[in-house]
N, C-alpha and C positions, 0 to 999 in steps of 0.2 A: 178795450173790449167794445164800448159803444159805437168807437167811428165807424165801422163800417155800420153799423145796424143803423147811424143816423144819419147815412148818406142813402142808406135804400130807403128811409121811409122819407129825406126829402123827394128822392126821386120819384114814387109811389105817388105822394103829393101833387107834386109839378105836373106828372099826367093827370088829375082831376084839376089842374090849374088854381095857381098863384095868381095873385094881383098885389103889385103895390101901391103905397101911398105917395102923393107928393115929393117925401122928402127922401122916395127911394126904400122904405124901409117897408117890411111885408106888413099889410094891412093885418089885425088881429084875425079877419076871419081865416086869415091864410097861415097865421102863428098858429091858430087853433086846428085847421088840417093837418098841420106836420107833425102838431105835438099830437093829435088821436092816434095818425098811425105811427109813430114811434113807439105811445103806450101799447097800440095791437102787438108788434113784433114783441116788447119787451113782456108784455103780459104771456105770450106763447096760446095768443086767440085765434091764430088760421092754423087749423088742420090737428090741433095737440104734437104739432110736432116741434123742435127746441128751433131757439131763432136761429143758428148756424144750419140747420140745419131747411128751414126754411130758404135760410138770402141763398146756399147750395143751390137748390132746386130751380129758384127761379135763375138763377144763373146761367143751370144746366141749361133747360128749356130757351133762355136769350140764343145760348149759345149755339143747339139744336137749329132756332129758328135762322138765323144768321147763317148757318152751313149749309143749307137748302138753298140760299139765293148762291153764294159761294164756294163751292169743296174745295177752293185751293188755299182756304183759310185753317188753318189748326189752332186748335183749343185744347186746351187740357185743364179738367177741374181735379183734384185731390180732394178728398172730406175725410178725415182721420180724425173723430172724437176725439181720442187719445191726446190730442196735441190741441187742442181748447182748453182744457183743465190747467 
């Protein structure tokens, strides 16, 4: 249930930028971005709408944006509540 939601809020992160340490390992301040918005999604704090239904959206919209440079790319999202539960 989590991976996907804590691959979108690493990557959420990453665009406000990461930094690591020396020994390669994410500096705290960059532990402390990933884990905020991980809580954002899981808490369900952009828009009151549920986190599947959230990573959805922005997917949709990736996906949108990306078919505008390209039409000969196909996408297809599915979002069926039903099948989360």
């Amino acid at each position: 249930m989590f991976k996907p939601i804590a691959i979108h809020a690493v990557i959420r992160a990453y665009k406000k930028g990461l930094s690591l340490d020396k020994e390669g390992e994410l500096s705290k301040d960059s532990v402390n971005k990933v884990s905020k918005e991980f809580f954002d999604l899981i808490s369900k704090k952009q828009n009151n709408e549920s986190i599947y239904k959230a990573i959805y959206n922005r997917a949709l919209k990736l996906s949108q944006y990306i078919r505008k440079k390209d039409k000969s790319i196909k996408y297809t999202f599915t979002y069926d509540p039903r099948k989360l539960s």
